[in-house]
VEXPADREN-526994 format. One line per 2 residues: number of its first residue (from 1); their letters; for each residue x, z, y of N, C-alpha, C. Coordinates in steps of 0.1 Angstrom, whole numbers, plus 5000, padded with zeros to 4 digits. Layout:
NUM> a> X Z Y X Z Y X Z Y ~ ...
***
This chain:
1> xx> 1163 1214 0421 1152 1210 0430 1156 1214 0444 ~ 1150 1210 0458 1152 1211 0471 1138 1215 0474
3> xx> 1142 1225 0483 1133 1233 0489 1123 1224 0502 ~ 1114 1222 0495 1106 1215 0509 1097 1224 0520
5> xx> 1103 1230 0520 1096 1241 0535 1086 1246 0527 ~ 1077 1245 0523 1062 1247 0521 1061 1259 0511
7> xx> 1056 1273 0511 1049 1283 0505 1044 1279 0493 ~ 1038 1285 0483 1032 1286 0474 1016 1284 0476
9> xx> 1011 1283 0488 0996 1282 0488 0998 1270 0499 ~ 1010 1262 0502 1015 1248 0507 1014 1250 0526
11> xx> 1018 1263 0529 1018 1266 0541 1036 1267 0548 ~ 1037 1256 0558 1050 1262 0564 1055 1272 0574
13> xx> 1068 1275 0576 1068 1287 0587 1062 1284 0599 ~ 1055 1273 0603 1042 1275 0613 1032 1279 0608
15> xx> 1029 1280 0598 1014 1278 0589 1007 1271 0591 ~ 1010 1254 0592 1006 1245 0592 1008 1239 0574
17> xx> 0993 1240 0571 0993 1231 0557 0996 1218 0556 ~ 1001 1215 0541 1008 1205 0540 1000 1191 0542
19> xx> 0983 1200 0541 0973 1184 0542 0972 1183 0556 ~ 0972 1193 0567 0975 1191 0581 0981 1179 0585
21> xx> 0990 1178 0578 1003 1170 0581 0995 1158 0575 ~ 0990 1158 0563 0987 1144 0557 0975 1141 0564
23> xx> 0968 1146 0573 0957 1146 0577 0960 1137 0589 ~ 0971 1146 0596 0977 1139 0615 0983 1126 0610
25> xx> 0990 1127 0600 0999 1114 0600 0985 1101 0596 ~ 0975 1100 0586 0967 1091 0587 0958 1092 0599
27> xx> 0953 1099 0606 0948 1094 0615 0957 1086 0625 ~ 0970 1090 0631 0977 1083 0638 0978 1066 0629
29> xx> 0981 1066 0620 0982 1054 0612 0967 1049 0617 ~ 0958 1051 0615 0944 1043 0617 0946 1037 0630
31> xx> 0949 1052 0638 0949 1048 0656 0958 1029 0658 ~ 0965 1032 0650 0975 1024 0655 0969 1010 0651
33> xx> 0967 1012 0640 0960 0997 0633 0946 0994 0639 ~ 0940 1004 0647 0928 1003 0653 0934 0994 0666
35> xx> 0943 0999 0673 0946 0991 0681 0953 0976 0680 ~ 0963 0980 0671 0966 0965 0667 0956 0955 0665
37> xx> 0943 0958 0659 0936 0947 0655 0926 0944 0669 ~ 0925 0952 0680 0919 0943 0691 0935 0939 0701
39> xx> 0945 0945 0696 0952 0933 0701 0955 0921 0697 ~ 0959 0919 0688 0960 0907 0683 0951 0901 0673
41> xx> 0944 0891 0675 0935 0879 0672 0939 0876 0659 ~ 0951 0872 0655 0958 0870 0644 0957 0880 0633
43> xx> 0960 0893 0633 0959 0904 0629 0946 0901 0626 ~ 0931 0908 0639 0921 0906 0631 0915 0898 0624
45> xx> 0923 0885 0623 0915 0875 0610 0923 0878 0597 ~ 0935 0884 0597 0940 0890 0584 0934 0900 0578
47> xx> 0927 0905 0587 0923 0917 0580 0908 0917 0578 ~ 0895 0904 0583 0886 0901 0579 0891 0889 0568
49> xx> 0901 0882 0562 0903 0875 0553 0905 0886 0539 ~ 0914 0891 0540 0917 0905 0531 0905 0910 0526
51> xx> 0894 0917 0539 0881 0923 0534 0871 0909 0527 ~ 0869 0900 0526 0865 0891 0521 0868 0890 0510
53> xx> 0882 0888 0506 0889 0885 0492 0885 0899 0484 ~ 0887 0906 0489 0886 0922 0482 0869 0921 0475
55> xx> 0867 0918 0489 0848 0922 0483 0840 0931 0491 ~ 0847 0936 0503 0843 0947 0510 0834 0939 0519
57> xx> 0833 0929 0523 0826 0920 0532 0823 0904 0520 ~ 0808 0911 0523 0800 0896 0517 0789 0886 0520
59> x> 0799 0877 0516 0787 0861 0527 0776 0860 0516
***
């Protein structure tokens, strides 16, 4: 096995927890797709098509 930085109670030598990290990395991901979707017009109908198909959005 390889040692992935992280303690026994999932703290690294910053003592930043390992959900810290899972935490910063999705919000940056949202940021990003938050903005992509008022940039482009295209995008936002993929992504009101998708919520339609899914079921999340109902006519």
């Amino acid at each position: 096995m390889t040692n992935s930085g992280f303690d026994h109670n999932g703290l690294d030598a910053a003592g930043i927890h390992w959900m810290q990290y899972l935490s910063m990395t999705s919000m940056s991901l949202l940021i990003f797709l938050v903005a992509l979707d008022k940039a482009l017009p295209s995008f936002h109908h993929l992504i009101l098509v998708s919520m339609l198909k899914t079921g999340i959005i109902l006519n």
